[in-house]
Kinemage of the C-alpha trace (Angstrom):
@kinemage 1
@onewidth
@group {chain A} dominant
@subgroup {mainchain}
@vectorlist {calphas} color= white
{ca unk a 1} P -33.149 -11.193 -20.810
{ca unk a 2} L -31.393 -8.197 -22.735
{ca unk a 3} L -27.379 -8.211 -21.535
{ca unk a 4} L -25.497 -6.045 -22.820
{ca unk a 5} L -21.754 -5.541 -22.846
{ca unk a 6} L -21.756 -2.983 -20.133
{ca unk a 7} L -23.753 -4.900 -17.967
{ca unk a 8} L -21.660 -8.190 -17.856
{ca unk a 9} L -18.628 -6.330 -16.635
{ca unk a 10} L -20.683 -4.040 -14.060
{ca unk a 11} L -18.988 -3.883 -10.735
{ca unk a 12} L -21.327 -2.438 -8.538
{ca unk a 13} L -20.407 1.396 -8.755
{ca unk a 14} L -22.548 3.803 -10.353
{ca unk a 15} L -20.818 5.630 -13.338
{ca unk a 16} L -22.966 8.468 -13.259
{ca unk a 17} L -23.429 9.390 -9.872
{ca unk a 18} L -21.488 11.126 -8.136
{ca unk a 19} L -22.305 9.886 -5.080
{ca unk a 20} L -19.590 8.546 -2.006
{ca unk a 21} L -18.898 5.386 -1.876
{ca unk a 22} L -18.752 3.517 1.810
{ca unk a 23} L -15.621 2.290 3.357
{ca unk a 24} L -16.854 -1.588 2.482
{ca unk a 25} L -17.506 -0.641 -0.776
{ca unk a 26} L -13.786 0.975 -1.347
{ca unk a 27} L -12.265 -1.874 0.706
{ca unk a 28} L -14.112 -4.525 -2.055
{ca unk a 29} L -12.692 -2.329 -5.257
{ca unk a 30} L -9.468 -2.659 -3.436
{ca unk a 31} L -9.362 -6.803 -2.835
{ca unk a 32} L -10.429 -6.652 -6.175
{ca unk a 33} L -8.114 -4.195 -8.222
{ca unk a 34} L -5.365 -6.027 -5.590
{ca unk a 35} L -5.921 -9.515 -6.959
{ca unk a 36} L -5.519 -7.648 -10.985
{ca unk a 37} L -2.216 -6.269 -9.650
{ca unk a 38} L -0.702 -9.231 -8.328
{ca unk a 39} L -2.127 -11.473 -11.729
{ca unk a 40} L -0.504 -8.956 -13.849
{ca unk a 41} L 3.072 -8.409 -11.519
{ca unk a 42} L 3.489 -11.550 -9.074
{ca unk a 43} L 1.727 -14.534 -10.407
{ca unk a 44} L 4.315 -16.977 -10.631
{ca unk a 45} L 7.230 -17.156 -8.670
{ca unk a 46} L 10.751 -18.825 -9.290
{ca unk a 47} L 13.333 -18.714 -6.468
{ca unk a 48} L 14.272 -15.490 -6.148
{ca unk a 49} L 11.932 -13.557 -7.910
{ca unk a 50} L 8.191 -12.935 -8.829
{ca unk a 51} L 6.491 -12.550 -12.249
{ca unk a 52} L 3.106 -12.124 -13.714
{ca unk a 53} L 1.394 -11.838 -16.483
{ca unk a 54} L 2.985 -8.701 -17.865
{ca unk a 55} L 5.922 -10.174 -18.543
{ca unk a 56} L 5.267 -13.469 -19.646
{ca unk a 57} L 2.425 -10.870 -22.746
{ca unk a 58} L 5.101 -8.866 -22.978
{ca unk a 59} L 7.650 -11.237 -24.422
{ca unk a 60} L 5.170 -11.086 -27.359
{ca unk a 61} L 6.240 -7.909 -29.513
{ca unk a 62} L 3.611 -4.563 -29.681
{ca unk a 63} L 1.030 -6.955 -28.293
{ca unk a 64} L 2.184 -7.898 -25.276
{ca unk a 65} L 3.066 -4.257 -24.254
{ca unk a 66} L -0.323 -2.928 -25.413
{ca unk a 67} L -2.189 -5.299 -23.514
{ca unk a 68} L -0.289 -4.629 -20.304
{ca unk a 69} L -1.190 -0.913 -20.647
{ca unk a 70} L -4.673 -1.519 -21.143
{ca unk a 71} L -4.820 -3.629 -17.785
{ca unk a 72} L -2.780 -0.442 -16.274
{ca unk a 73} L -5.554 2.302 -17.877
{ca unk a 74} L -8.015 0.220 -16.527
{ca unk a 75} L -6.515 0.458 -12.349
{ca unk a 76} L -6.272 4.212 -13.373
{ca unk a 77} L -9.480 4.779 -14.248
{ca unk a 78} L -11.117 2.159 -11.452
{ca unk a 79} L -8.628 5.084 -9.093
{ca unk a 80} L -10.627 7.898 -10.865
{ca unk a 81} L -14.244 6.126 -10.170
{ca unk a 82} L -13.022 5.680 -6.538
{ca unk a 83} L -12.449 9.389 -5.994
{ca unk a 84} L -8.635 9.437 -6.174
{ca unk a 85} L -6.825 12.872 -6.009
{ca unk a 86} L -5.441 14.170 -9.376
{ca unk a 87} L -1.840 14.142 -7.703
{ca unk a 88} L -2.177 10.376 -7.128
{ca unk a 89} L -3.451 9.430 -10.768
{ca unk a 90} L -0.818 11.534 -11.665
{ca unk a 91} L 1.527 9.238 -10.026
{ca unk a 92} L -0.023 6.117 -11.768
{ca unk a 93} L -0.198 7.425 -14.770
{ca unk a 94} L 3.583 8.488 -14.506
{ca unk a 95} L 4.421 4.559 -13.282
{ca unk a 96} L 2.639 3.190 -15.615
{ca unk a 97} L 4.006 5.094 -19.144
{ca unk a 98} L 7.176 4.209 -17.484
{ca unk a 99} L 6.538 0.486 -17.320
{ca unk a 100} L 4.803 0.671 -20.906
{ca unk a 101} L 7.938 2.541 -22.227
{ca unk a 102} L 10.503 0.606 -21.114
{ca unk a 103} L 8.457 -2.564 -22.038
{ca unk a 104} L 8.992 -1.664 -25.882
{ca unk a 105} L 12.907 -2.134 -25.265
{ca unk a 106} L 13.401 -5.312 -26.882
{ca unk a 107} L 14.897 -8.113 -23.654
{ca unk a 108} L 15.528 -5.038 -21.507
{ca unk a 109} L 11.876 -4.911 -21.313
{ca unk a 110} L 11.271 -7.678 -20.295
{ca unk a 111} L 13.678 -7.787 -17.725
{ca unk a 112} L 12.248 -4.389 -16.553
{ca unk a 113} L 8.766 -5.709 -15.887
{ca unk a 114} L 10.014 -8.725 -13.432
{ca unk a 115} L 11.185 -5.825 -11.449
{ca unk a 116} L 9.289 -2.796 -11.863
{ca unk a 117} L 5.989 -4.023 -10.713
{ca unk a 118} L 4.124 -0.881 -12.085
{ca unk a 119} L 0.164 -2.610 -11.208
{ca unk a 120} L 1.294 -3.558 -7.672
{ca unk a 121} L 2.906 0.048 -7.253
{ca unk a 122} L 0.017 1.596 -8.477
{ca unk a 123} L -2.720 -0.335 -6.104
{ca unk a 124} L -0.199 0.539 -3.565
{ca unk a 125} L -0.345 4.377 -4.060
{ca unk a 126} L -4.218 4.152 -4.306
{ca unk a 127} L -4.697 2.163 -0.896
{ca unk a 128} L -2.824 4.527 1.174
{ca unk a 129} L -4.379 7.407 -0.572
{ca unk a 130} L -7.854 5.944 -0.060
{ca unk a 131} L -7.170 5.154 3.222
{ca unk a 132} L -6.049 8.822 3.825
{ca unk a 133} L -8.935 10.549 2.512
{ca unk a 134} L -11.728 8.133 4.168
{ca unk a 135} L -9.763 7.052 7.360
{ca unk a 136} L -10.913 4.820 10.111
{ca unk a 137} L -12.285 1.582 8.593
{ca unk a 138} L -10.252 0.652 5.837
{ca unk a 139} L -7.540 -1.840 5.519
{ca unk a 140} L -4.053 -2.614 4.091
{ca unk a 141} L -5.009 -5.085 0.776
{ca unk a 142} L -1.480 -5.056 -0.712
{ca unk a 143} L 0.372 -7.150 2.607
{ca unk a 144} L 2.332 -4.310 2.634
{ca unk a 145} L 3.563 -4.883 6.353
{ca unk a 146} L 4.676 -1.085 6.652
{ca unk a 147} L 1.108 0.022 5.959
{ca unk a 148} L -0.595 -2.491 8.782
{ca unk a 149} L -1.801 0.328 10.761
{ca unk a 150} L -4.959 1.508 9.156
{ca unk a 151} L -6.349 4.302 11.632
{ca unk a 152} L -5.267 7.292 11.180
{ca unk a 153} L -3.227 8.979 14.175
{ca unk a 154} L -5.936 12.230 13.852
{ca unk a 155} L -8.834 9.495 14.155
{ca unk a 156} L -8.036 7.506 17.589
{ca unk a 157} L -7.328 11.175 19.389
{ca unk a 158} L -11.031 12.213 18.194
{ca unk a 159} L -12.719 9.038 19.223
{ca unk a 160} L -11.318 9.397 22.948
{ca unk a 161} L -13.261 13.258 22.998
């Protein structure tokens, strides 16, 4: 059996194709880039407050930071497989340099990332966008509760026709 890299970290979406992926398929991605998020921004909890792995890498100097922005590249681009609008990668992109920067600020940093929650925002942005652009049939993965209702107001009028 020849494995290679690629093919132990295949997810089930076609790199080359262009093709459009079904609601299920989207709704998987997002369970899936969902559970990353909340590893990376809300793993453990203290009273209070919730932390992930981000912060705990990023106490380690250079490192720590750089490995947090890979995890971040990596939602952005899984966003760019999944058909997300420039303005909305634009958006990650832009919350994620800013968690990346102001994890090089020795303490503050650190601090920043307990807070900031730049995965979870991200994930966020890309669920409602997704469920914008391919409507009835997809649902809220962050437990979000102000994004519970998942049909868009357009979609129930047009059923009723």
């Amino acid at each position: 059996m020849d494995r290679t890299a690629s093919s132990r970290f295949d997810t089930g979406f076609d790199r080359t194709s262009s093709r459009q992926h079904s609601a299920v398929e989207i709704e998987r991605e997002l369970n899936r880039l969902e559970s990353l998020a909340k590893m990376m921004d809300a793993r453990f909890g203290v009273p209070g407050f919730r932390f992930g792995f981000d912060s705990v890498i990023g106490l380690i100097p250079g490192i720590g930071d750089a490995a947090g922005g890979i995890i971040s590249a990596y939602l952005i681009y899984r966003a760019h497989q999944l058909g997300a609008d420039t303005d909305v990668k634009a958006k990650m992109v832009r919350n994620a340099g800013f968690d990346f920067a102001l994890g090089l600020v020795p303490l503050v940093g650190d601090l920043g990332d307990v807070y900031f929650k730049a995965n979870l925002r991200n994930v966020r942005l890309l669920t409602e966008h997704l469920r914008e652009k391919h409507g009835i049939g997809m649902v809220d993965v962050t437990g979000d509760a102000r994004m519970r209702d998942v049909t868009p107001k357009n979609a129930t009028a047009q059923k009723r026709r």
